[in-house]
N, C-alpha and C positions, 0 to 999 in steps of 0.2 A: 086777582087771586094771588095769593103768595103761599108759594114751598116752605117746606120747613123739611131739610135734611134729617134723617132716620138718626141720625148720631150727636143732634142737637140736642143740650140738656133742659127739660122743661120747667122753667121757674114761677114759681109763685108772687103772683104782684102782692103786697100786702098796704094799703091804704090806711095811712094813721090818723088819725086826727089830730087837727094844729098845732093842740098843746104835746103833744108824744113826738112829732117831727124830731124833736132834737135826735130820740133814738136810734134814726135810723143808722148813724155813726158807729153804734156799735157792732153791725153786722161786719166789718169791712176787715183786712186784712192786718196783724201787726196791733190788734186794740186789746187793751191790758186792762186787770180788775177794777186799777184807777181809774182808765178814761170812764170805764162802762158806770163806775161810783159815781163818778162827777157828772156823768149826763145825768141819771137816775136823781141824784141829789139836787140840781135845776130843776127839774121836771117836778119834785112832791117837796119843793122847797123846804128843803130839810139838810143838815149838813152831810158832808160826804161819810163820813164817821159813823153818821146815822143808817148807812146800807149796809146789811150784809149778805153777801154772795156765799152758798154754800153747793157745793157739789156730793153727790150720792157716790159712792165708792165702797162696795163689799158690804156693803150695811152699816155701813159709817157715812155722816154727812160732815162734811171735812169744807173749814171755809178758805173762801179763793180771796176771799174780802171779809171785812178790812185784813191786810196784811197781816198785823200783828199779833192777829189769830189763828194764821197758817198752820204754826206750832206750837199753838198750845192746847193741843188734844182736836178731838171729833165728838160727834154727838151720836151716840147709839140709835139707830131706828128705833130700837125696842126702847126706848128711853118714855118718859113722859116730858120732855122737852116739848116747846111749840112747836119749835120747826121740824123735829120726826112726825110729832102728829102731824101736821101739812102735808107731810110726803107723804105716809100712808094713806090719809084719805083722802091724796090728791084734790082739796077745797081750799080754798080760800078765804084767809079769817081778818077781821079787824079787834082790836083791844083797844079801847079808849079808856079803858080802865085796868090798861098792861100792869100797874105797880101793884096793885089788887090779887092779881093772876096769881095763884101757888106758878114759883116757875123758880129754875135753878139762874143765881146772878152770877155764877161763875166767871163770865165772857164780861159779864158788867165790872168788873173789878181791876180787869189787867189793863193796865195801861198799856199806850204806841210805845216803840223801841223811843229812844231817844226823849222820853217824855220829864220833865224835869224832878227828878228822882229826891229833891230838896224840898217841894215843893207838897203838903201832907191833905191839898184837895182831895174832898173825895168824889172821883166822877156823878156825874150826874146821873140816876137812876132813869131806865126807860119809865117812860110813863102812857104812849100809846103805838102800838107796834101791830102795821100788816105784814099777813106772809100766806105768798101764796108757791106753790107748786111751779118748777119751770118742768113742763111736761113735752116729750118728743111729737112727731107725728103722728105714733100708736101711741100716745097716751101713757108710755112708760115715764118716771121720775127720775130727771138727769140731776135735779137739786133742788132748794127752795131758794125763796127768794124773798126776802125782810127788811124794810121800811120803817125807821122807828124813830119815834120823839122824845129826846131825853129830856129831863128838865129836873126840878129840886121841887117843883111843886107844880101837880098837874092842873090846877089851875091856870095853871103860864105855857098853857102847850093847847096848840090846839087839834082839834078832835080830826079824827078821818075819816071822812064822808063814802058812801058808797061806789061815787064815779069814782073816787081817788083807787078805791079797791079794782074796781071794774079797771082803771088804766092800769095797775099795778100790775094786774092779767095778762094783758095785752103787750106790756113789757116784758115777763116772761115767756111769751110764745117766739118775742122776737128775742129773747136771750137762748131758749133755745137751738138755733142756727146759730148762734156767735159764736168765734172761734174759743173765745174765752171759757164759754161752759165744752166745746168740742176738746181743748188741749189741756192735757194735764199739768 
């Protein structure tokens, strides 16, 4: 028989499957939008560049990631952006045919600080993009969370499967307890 003291805090075991293991890194103390991109980015084999982290704030979702979007604006809830839809209807969408999508490229356009400013590339357009809700215990929306495949021709990008969405899920339940979506 074992006690369990009245003022012990009761934590929830959550059981990941194989491939999501790498995740569990990001619950732990001192883990930043980077580390949480670069697990994320092993896990759906996609570049780190390719995640973005946004946080819900007053009715603004305002991203944590990539960096480089920190400051340059939010995305109105009331917006018809993907990722306000996502947060209001709190579901979970795949686009395999993202470049198709009516959707504002805004965020697609700005390049990283330090990116070689001689240089007249034009980024590569998303071409397939999940995103799903990172929701609390009660099911409130703390941010969304987005997966996405650039390329120049979506022929050259491959598609994203159901499971991929289904882990993508399960990644955000455990971004929800990370300090990362908890600290501002």
């Amino acid at each position: 028989m074992t006690h369990k003291p009245d003022n012990s805090a009761i934590e929830e075991e959550i059981i990941l499957p194989e491939n999501l293991l790498p995740l569990g890194s990001v619950l732990g103390e001192g883990v930043t939008p980077l580390d949480v991109s670069m697990v994320l980015a092993k896990v759906f084999r996609v570049q780190y560049a390719e995640v973005a982290l946004l946080r819900l704030d007053g009715g603004l979702l305002k991203f944590i990631f990539p960096e480089h979007l920190r400051t340059t604006g939010a995305i109105p809830i009331s917006s018809k952006a993907v990722a306000a839809h996502t947060a209001l209807s709190k579901k979970a969408e795949i686009f395999n045919n993202f470049a198709r999508v009516k959707h504002a490229s805004i965020f697609e356009t700005i390049k990283p600080i330090g990116a070689e400013a001689e240089v007249a590339a034009v980024p590569a357009p998303i071409q397939k993009l999940m995103s799903v809700p990172i929701l609390d215990a009660h099911s409130t929306v703390l941010g969304v969370l987005q997966i996405s495949r650039k390329g120049l021709d979506p022929r050259f990008t491959q598609d994203f499967s159901r499971e991929d969405l289904h882990d993508l899920e399960l990644a955000a339940g455990l971004l929800a307890a990370s300090p990362v979506m908890l600290s501002n």
